[in-house]
C-alpha positions in Angstrom: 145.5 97.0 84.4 142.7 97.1 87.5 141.0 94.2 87.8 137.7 93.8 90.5 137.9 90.9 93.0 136.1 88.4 92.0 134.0 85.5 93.6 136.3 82.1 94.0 134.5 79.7 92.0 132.9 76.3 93.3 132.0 78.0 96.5 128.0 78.1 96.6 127.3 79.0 100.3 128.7 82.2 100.4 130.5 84.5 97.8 133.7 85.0 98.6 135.2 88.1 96.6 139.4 86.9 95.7 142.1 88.4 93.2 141.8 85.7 90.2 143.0 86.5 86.3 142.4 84.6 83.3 144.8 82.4 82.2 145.5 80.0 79.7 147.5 77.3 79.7 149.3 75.1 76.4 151.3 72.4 76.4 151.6 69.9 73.6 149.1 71.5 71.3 146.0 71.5 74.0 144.8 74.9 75.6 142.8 74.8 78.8 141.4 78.7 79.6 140.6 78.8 83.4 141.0 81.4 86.2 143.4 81.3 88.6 144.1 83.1 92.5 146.5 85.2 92.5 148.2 84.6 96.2 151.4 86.4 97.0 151.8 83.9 100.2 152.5 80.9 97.4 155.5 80.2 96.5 155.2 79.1 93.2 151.9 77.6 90.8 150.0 75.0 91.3 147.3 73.4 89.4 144.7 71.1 89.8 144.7 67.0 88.0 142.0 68.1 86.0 143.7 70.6 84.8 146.8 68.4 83.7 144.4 65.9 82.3 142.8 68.2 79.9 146.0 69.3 78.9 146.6 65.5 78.0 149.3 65.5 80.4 150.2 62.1 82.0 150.2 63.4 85.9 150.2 60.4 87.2 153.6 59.2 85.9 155.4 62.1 86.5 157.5 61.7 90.1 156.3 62.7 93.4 157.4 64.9 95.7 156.0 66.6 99.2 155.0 70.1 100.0 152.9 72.2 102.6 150.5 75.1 103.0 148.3 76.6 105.1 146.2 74.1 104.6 148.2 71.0 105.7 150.3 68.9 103.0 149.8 67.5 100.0 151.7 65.6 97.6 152.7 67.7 94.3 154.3 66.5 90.9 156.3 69.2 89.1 156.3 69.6 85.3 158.7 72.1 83.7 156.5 72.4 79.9 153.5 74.6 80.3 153.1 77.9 78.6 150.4 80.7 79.8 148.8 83.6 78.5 147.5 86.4 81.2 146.6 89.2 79.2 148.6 88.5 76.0 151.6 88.1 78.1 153.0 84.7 77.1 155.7 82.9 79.2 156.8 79.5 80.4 155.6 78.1 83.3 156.9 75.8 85.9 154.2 73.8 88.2 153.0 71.8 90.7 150.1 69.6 89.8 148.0 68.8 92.9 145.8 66.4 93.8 142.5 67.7 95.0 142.9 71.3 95.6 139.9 73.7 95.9 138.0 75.4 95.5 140.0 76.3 93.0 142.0 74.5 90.3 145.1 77.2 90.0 146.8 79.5 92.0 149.8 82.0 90.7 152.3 82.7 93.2 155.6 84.2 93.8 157.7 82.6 91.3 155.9 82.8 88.2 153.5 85.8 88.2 155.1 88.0 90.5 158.5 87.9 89.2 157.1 89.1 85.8 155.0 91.5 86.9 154.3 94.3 89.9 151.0 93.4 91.6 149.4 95.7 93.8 146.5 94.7 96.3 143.6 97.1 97.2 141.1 95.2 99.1 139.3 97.9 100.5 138.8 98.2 96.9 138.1 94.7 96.4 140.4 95.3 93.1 144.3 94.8 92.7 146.7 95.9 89.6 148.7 93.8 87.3 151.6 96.2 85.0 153.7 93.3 83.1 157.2 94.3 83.2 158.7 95.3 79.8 161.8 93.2 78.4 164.2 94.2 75.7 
């Protein structure tokens, strides 16, 4: 499937064009649909607090641990129970929640969505490709 960039969201001064896909998340009965950056220079997913707290789950009790980026570090919780949907693909999903990250609330990175599926980046294009693998 080709998907056009598309403009990161919280950002007013400028558009900024980004690969992002719609994802939902469950967990406990609660759905939260968002979008989220796909970024093959993460390691794994992230997600934001608010995220977590629409999904009813208690971030804040959950253990912390340490982690860096790009941007400097951050203190990250992991949590082992989500479920998401991209493009009626279902599959568990393992997480960091973050506090504070933006300008956006989720990114999708080499542990989750790329070992499920081949991604292909065309930014001269401003587009990129996601083909699900296929399992028996």
């Amino acid at each position: 499937m080709i998907i056009p960039y598309s403009p990161l969201p919280d950002i007013k001064s400028k558009i900024v064009l980004a690969p992002m896909v719609p994802v939902t998340f469950t967990y406990d009965g609660q759905s939260f649909a968002t979008f989220a950056l796909v970024d093959s220079g993460a390691s794994g997913a992230v997600i934001s607090t608010v995220i977590a707290e629409a999904l009813g789950i208690a971030w804040d009790r959950l253990p912390v641990s340490g982690g860096f980026s790009v941007g400097g570090v951050f203190r990250s919780r992991p949590f082992d129970r989500l479920t998401a949907e991209i493009f009626d693909h279902t599959f568990p999903l393992t997480v960091n929640i973050i506090e504070g990250i933006a300008p956006y609330k989720c990114i999708l990175g080499q542990a989750d969505l790329f070992q499920r599926a081949t991604i292909s980046f065309e930014a001269y294009k401003q587009q990129f490709s996601v083909e699900f693998r296929r399992y028996n």
